[in-house]
C-alpha positions as CSV (number, residue, x, y, z in Angstrom):
1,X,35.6,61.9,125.7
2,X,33.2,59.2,124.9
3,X,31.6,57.9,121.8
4,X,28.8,59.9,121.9
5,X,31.0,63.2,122.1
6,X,32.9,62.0,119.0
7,X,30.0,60.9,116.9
8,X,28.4,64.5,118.0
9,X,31.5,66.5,116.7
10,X,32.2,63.9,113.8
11,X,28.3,65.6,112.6
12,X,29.5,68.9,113.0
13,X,32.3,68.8,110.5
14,X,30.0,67.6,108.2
15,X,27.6,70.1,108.3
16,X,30.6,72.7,108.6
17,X,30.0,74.4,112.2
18,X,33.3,72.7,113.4
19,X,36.6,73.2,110.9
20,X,38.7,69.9,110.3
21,X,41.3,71.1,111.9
22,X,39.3,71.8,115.4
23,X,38.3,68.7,115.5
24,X,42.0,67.1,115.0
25,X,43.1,69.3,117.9
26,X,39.9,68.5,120.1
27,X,41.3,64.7,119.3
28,X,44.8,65.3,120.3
29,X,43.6,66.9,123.2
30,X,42.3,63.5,125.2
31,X,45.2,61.5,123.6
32,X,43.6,60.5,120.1
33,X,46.6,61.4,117.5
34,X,45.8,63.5,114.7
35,X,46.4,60.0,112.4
36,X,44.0,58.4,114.4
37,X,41.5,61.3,114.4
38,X,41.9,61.9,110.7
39,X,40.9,57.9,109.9
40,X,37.7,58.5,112.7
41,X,36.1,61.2,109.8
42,X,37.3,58.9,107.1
43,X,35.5,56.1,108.3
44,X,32.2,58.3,108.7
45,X,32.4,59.5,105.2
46,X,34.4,63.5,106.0
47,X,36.8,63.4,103.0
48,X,40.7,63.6,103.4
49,X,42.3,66.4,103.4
50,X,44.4,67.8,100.5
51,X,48.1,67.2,100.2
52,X,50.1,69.6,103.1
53,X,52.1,71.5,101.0
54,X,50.6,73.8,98.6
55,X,51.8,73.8,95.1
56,X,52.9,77.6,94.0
57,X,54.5,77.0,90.9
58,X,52.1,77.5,87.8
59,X,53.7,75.5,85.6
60,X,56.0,72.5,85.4
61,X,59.7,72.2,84.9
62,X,62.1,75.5,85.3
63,X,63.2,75.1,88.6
64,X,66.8,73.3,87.5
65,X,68.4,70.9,89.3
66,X,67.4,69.0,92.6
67,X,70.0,67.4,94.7
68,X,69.6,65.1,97.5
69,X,72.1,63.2,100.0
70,X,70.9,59.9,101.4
71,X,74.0,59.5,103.2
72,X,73.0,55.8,103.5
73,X,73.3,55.0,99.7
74,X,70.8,53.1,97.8
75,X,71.8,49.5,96.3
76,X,68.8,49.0,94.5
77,X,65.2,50.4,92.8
78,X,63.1,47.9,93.0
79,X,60.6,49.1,96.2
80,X,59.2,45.3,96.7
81,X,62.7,44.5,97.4
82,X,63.4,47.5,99.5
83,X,64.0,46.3,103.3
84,X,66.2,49.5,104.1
85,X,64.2,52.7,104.1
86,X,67.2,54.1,101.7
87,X,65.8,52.2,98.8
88,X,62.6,53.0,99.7
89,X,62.8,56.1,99.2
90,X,64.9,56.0,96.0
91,X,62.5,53.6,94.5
92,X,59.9,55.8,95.5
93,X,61.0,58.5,93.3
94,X,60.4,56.0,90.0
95,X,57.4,54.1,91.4
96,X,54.0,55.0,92.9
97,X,51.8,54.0,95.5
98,X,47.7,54.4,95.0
99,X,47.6,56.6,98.1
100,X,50.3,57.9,100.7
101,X,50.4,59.6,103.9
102,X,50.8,63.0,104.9
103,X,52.2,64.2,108.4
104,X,48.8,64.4,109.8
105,X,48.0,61.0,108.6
106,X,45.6,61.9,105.7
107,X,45.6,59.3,103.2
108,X,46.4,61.3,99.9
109,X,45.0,59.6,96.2
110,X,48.3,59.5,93.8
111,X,47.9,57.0,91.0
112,X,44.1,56.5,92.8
113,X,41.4,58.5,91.8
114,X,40.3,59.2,94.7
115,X,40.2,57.6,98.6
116,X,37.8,54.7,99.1
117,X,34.9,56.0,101.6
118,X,31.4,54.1,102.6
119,X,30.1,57.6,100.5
120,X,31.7,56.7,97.6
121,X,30.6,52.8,97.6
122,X,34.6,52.3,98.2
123,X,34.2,50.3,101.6
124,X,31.9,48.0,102.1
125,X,30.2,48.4,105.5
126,X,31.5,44.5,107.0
127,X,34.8,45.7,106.6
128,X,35.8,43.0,104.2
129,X,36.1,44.4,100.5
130,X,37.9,47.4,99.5
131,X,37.1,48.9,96.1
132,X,39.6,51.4,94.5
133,X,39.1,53.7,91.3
134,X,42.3,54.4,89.5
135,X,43.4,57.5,87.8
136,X,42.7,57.8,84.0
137,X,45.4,59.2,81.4
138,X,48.7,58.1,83.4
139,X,51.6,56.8,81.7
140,X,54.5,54.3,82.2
141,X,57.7,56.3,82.0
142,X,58.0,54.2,78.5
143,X,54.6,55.7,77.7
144,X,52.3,52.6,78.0
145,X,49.3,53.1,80.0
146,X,48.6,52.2,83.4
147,X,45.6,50.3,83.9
148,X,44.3,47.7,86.7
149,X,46.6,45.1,84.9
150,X,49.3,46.8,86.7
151,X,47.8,46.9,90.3
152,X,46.6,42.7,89.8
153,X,49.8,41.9,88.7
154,X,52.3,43.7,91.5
155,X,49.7,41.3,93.9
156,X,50.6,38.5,91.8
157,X,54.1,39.3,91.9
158,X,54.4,40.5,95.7
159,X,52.2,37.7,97.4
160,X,54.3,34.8,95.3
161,X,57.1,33.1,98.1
162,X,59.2,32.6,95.4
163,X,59.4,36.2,94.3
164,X,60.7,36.3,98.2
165,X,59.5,40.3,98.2
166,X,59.9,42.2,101.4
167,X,55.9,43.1,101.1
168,X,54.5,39.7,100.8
169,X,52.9,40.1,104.3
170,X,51.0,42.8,102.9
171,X,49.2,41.2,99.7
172,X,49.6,37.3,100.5
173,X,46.1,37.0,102.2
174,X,43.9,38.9,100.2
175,X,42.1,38.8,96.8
176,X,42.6,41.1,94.3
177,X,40.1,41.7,91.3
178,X,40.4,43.5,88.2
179,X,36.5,45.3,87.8
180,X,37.5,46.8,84.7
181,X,40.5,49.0,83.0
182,X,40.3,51.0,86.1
183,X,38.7,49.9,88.9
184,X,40.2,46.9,91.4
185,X,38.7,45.8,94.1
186,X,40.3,44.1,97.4
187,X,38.7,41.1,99.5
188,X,40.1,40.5,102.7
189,X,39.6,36.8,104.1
190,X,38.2,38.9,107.5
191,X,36.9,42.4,108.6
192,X,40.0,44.4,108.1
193,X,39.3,47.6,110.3
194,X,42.9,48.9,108.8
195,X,42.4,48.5,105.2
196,X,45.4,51.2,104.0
197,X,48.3,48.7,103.7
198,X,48.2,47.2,100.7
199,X,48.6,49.2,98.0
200,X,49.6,52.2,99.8
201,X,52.4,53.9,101.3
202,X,56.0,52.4,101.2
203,X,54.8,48.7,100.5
204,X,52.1,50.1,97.9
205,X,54.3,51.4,95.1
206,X,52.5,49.4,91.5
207,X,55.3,48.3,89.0
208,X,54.7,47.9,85.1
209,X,53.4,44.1,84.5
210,X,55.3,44.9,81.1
211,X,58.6,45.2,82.5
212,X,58.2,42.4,85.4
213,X,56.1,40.1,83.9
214,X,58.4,37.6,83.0
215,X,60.4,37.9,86.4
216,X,57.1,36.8,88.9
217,X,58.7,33.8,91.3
218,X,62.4,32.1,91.2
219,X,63.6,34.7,88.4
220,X,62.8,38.0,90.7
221,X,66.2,39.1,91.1
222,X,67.0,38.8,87.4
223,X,64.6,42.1,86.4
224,X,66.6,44.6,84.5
225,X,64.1,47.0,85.6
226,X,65.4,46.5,89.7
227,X,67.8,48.7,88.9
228,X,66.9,50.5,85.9
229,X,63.2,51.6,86.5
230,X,60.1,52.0,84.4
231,X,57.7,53.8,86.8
232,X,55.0,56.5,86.8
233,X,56.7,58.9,89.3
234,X,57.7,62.8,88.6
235,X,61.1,61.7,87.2
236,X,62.2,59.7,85.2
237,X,65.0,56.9,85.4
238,X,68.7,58.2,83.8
239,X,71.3,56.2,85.8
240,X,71.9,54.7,88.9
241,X,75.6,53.4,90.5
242,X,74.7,51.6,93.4
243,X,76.4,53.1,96.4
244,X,77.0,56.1,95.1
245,X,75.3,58.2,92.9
246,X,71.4,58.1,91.0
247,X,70.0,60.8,88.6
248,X,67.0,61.5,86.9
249,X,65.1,63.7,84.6
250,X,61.7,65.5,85.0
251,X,58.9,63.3,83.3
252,X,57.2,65.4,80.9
253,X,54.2,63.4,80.7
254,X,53.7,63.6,84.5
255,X,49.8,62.8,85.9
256,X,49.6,65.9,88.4
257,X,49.4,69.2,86.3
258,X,52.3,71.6,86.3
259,X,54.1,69.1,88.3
260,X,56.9,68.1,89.1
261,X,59.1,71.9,89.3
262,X,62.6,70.4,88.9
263,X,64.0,69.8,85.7
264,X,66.8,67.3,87.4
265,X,67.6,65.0,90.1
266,X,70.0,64.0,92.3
267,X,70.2,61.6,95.0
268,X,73.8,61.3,96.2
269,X,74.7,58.5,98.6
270,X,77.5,57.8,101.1
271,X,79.2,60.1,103.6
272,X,77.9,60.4,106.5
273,X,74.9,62.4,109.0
274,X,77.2,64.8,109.8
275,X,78.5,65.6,106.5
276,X,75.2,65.5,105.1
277,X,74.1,67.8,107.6
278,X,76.9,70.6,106.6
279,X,76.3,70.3,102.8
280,X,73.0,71.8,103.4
281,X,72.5,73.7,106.2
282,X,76.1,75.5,106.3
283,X,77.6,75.2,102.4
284,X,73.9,75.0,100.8
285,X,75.8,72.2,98.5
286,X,72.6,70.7,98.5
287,X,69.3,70.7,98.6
288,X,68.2,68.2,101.2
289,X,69.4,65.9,103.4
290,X,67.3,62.8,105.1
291,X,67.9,61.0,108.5
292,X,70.1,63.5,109.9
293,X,71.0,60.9,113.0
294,X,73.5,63.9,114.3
295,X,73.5,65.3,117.7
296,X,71.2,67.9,118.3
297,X,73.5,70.2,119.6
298,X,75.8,70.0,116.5
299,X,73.0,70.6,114.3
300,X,71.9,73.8,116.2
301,X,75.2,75.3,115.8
302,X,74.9,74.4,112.0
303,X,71.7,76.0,111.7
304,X,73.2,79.2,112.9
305,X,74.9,79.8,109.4
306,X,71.5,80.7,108.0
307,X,71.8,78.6,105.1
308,X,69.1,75.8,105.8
309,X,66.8,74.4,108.4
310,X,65.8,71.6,110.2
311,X,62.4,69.8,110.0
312,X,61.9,67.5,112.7
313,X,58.2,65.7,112.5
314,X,56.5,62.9,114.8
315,X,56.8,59.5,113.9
316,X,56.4,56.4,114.8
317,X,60.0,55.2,114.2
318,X,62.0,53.1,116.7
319,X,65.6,52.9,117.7
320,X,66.3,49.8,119.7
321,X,68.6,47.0,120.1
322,X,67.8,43.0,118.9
323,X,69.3,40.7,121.6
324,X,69.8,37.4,119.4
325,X,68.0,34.1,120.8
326,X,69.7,32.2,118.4
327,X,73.3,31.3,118.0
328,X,75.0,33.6,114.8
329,X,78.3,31.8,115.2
330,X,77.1,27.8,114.1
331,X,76.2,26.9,110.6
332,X,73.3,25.1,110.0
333,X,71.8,24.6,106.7
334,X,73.4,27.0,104.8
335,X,72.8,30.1,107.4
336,X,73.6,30.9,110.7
337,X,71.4,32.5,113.3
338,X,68.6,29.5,112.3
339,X,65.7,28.9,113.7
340,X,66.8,25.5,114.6
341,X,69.6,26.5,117.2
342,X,69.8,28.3,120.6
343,X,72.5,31.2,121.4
344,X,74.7,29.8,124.4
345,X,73.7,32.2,126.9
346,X,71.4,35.0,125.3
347,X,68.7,32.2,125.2
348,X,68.9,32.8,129.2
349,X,66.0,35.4,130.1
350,X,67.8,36.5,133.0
351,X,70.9,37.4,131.1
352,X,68.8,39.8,128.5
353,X,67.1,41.1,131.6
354,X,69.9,41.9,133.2
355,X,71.3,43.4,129.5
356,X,68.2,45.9,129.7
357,X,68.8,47.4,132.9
358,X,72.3,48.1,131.7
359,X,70.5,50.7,129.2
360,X,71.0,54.5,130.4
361,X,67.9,56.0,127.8
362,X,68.0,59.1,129.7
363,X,71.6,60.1,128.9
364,X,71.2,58.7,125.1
365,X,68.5,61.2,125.1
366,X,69.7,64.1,127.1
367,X,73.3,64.0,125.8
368,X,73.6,62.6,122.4
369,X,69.6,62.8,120.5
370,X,67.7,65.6,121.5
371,X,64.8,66.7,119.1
372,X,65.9,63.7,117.2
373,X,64.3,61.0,120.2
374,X,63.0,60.3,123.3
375,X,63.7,57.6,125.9
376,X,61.1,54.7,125.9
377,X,60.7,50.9,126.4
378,X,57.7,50.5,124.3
379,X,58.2,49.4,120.4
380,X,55.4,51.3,119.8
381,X,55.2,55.0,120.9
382,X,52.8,56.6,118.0
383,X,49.5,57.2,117.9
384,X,49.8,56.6,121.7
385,X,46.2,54.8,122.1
386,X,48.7,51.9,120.9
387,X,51.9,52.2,123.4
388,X,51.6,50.3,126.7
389,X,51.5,52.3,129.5
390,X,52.6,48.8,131.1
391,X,56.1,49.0,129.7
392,X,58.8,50.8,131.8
393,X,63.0,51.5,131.3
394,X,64.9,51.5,134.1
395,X,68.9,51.6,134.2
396,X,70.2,49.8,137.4
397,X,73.8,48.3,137.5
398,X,73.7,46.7,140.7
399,X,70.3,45.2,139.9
400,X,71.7,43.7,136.8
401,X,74.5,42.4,138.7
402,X,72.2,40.8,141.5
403,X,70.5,38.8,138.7
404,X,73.4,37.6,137.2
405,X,74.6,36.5,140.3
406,X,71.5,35.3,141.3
407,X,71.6,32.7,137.6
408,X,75.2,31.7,138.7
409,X,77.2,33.8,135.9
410,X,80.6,34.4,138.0
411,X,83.0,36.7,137.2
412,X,86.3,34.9,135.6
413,X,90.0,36.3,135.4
414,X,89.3,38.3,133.0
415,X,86.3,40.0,135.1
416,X,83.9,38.4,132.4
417,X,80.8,36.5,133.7
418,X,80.7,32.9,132.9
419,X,78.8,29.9,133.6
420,X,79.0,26.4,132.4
421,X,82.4,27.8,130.7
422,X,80.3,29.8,128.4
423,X,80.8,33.6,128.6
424,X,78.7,36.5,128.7
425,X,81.3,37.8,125.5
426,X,79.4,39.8,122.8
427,X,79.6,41.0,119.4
428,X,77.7,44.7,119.4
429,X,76.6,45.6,115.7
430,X,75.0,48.6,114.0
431,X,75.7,50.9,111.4
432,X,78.4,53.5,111.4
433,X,77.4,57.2,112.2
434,X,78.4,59.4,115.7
435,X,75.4,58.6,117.8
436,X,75.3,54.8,117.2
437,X,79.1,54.6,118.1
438,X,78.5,57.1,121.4
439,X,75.4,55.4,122.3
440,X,77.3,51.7,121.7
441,X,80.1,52.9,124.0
442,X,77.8,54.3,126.7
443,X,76.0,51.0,126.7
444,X,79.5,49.0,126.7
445,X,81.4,50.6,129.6
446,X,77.7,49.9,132.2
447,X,78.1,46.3,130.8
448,X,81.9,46.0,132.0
449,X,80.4,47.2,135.8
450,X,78.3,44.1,135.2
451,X,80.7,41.3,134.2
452,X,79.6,41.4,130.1
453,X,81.9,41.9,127.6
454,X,80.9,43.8,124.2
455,X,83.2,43.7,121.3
456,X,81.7,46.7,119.0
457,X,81.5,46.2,115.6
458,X,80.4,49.3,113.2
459,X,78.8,48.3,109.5
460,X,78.7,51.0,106.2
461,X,75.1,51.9,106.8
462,X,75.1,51.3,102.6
463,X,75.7,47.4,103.6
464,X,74.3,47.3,106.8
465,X,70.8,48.5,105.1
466,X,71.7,46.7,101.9
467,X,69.3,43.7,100.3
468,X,72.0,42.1,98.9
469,X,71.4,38.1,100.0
470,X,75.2,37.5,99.4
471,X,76.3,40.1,102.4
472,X,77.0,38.6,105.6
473,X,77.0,42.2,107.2
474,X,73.3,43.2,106.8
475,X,70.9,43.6,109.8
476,X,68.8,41.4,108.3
477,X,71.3,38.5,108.0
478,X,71.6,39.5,112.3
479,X,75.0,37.1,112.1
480,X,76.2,38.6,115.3
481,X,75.0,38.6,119.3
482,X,73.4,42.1,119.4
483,X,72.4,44.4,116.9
484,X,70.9,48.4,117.0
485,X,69.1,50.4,114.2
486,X,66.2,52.2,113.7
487,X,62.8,51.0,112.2
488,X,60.2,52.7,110.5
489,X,56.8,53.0,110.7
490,X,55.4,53.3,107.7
491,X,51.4,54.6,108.2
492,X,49.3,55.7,111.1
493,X,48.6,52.4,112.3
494,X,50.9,49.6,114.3
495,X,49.5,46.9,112.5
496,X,51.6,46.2,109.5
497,X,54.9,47.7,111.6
498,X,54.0,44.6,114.4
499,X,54.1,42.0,112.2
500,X,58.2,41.8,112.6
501,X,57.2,39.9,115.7
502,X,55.1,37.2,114.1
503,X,56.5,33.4,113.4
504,X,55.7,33.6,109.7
505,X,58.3,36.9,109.1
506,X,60.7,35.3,110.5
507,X,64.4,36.3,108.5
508,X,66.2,33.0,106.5
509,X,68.0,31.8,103.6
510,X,64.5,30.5,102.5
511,X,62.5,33.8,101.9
512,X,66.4,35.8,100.9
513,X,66.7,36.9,104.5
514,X,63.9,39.7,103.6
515,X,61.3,38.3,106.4
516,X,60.4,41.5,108.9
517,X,61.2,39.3,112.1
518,X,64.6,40.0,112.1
519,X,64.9,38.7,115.9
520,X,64.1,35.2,115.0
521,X,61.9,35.0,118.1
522,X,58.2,33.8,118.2
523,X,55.6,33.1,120.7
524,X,52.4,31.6,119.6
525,X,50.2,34.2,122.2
526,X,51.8,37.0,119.9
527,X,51.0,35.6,117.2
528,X,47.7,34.7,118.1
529,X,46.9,38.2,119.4
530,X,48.5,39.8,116.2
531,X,45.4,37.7,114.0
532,X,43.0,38.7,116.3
533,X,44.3,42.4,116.3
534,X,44.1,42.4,112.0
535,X,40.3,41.5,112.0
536,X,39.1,42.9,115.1
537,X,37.0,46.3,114.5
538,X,36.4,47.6,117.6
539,X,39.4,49.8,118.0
540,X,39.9,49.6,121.8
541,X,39.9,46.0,121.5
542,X,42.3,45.9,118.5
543,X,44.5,48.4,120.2
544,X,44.1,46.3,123.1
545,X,45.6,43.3,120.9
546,X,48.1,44.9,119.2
547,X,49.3,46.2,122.5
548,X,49.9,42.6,123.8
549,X,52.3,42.1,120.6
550,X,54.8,45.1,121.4
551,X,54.7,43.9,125.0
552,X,55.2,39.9,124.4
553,X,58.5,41.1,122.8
554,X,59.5,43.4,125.0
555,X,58.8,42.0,128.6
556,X,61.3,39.1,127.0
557,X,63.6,42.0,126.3
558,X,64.6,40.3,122.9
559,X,63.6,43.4,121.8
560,X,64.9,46.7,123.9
561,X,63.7,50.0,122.9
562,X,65.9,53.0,123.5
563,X,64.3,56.1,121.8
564,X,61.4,56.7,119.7
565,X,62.5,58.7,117.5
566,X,61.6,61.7,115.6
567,X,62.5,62.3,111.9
568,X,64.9,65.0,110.9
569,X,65.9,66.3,107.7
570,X,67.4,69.4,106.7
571,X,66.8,72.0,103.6
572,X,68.0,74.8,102.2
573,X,66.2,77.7,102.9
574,X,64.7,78.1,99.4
575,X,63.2,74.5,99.1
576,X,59.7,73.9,99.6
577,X,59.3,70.1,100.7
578,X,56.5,67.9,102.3
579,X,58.2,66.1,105.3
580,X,55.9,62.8,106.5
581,X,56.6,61.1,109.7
582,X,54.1,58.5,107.8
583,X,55.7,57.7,104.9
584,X,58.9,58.2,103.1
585,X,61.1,61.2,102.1
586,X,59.8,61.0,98.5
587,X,56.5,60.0,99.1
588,X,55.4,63.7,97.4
589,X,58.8,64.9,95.9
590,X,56.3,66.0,92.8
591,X,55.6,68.9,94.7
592,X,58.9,70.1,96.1
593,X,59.6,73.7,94.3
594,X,61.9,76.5,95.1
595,X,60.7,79.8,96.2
């Protein structure tokens, strides 16, 4: 399909002889992903769509209590801090973006007005100012009102290096205006052709200037309100142990008419998948349960009880492993895995190669995942105008010995390959739950055909995913050889999810370990392609750019893909919620009801 084509059907939805939802099918047909085709009618002025659940309930309050298991328990409630998608989506029930995403990838206005559009004089037509209207009548949970003050000041807050917030990359290069109580508008230092990030989604959630005013910079961490929250969301804040358990109470003064139906909330943390899996689809215990990393076959047997289902929706998430190029086990500085050392022998290219091909996706998949991923060795998989069709998986054993014998590793005693008395001895790390573990053993016993010894080591996802900077156990902190876990993609676009291979995210002591580039690596051709990629508005060129990122990283196999993965969740039978592969859990718990 060709520009023409597009353009030709793009004029038909306006005039109403072609339905939306045609045309995102027409789209998905030749390969363009309903995210992809639903920012095509946004950019030529075809509104969003509404939100994708409807709202039955006619009034507000009277549906009781809500409960929710993030198995993976939150530590803290402050979203700008949030670098595990567990306190992202606990922050998210307190705080609010000015738009999120749906599962179809329709931007949807929450503490906005309405969706910026060239119609609407909201985009300017170079591509470099952004100009949002903000909802009128909204109140802070402490009933103060929200006004552009609060959007101007969580730029203030995020883009400041001393604040050290895990969103920086998202506000530290643009300009933020207040035009008046409730209008701000955005300039970007170059046409942005993916102008949704800041602001929106998980890194757009606007806190109170009243409550964080005083902690902009060095005194970030101090905030009371990190962990008791003053936000705008459907429920308000009524306690929170870290780890364990956080509750809240429907906010009577909520924005969104007759919203939200709960009177209560829950969100219990700790346990694990397959526990959380069995408290609501076979005892109906609960409500809901997120990230339901459980075999598939386990969960169909559970779903046979008839108490809950499974929704499983696209996403652009990625499981894969970090091979580290620097060494976790010397101090330097105050920190280990720095930037100023090299790892003994995982600096070696042909060792990580050889590592990759000791990878068996296909039985990860087939045996372990199911619905819940499939095999890849791209970083990017969704929309799929943005994976490389370059990028290929294979696992070989006697391949991956030929190279390691071919770069002088001999085998020792022990069996262990060596060379220059340094061994290819490992320390395996991820987060504790029954696929990691089966998928870390699978991976260890084709390493011991190959000479490589891996010593598995299996976190509390609640510390493994914490922010706590004192924790030497987090993934971000990557003190260890290897590390697995999943990353999310947080909107319908690569852009902002790529930037965890540029030099300036890389993870220290300096920024509190919350930089995106966990993997220490850098490469001056990524990052120059990744700058092209964010001001480049032709979008085969961009994608073309953006492309070269994933692949940079992965044809060094620092980074090695395994599945790209598909979110599940689970519900009781009763409980209407709005599931985004886009965006998080929460992102529209306002309109969750029971039937």
């Amino acid at each position: 399909m060709n520009e023409k084509e597009i353009r030709g059907m793009v004029a038909d939805v306006k005039e109403g002889s072609l339905s939306r939802r045609s045309f995102i099918q027409r789209m998905a047909a030749v390969g363009i992903t309903a995210p992809i085709a639903s920012q095509i009618l946004a950019w030529n002025d075809v509104a969003m769509a509404n939100a994708t659940l409807p709202y039955k309930p006619t009034k507000a309050g009277g549906g009781g209590p809500l409960k929710v298991l993030l198995w993976q328990a939150p530590t803290l409630l402050n979203p700008h801090f949030a670098s595990g998608t567990k306190d992202q989506i606990a922050s998210r029930i307190f705080f609010e973006p000015l738009a999120g995403w749906d599962k179809e990838g329709n931007l949807i206005p929450c503490l906005a007005a309405e969706v910026p559009s060239k119609a609407n004089g909201g985009l300017s037509a170079d591509g470099t100012q952004v100009t949002w209207k903000l909802k009128q009548g909204v109140k802070w949970h402490d009933g103060k009102p929200f006004t552009a003050d609060d959007v101007v000041f969580t730029w203030e807050y995020a883009k400041d290096p001393a604040t050290a917030a895990y969103t920086t990359g998202s506000y530290k290069d643009i300009k933020v205006e207040k035009v008046d109580d409730y209008t701000i508008k955005l300039t970007f230092a170059a046409p942005t052709p993916f102008w949704a990030d800041p602001f929106v989604g998980v890194a757009g959630q606007i806190l109170p200037k009243h409550h964080f005013g005083e902690y902009i910079g060095a005194k970030s961490r101090e905030a009371p309100a990190n962990l008791k929250p003053v936000g705008t969301g459907p429920y308000k804040f009524v306690e929170f142990k870290p780890g364990d358990i956080l509750t809240g109470a429907r906010n009577e003064d909520y924005h969104i008419k007759n919203q939200p139906h709960f009177d209560t909330l829950e969100v219990k943390g700790g346990g694990d998948a397959v526990s959380a899996a069995r408290a609501v689809l076979q005892t109906g215990e609960y409500d809901y349960a997120w990230n339901l990393q459980v075999e598939d076959e386990v969960l169909k047997r559970m779903e046979t009880g008839g108490r809950g289902k499974i929704s499983a929706v696209a996403s652009g998430d990625i499981e894969f492993i970090i091979l580290n190029p620097t060494d976790p086990w010397t101090e330097v500085d105050g920190e280990r895995s720095s930037i100023k050392t090299k790892h003994p022998t995982l600096s070696d290219p042909k060792v990580r190669e050889a590592i990759n091909l000791l990878i068996d996706r296909d039985s990860i998949q087939k045996f372990i995942y199911g619905r819940g991923g499939i095999a890849t060795a791209s970083f990017v998989n969704e929309p799929k105008q943005f994976k490389s069709s370059k990028l290929k998986y294979e696992f070989n054993i006697d391949k991956a010995n030929k190279i390691l014998d071919d770069a002088g590793y001999k085998r020792g005693a022990d069996g262990v390959r060596e060379k220059d008395g340094k061994k290819l001895k490992y320390v395996y790390q991820t987060s504790i739950n029954a696929p990691r573990q089966k998928t870390q053993a699978i991976i260890k016993q084709a390493c011991q055909k190959a000479g490589i010894d891996l010593e598995l080591k299996s976190v509390t996802a609640s510390v493994f995913f914490s922010s706590d900077v004192a924790n030497p156990d987090t993934y971000t902190k990557l003190y260890v050889d290897m590390e697995m876990y999943t990353t999310t993609q947080p909107q319908p676009d690569p852009e902002r999810f790529l930037n965890q291979f540029t030099s300036w995210e890389v993870a220290n002591k300096e920024n509190k370990w919350l930089g995106r580039n966990v993997s220490r690596y850098t490469d001056p051709a990524a990052d120059e392609a990744y700058k092209a990629a964010q001001k480049e508005l032709d979008p085969a060129k961009r994608a073309a750019l953006l492309i070269k990122v994933n692949e940079i990283f992965c044809e060094a196999n620092i980074i090695l893909p395994l599945l790209s993965r598909t979110r599940v969740a689970a519900s009781v039978n009763n409980v209407m919620h709005d599931h985004s592969g886009w965006d998080v859990d929460t992102w529209n718990i306002a309109a969750w009801y029971r039937t």
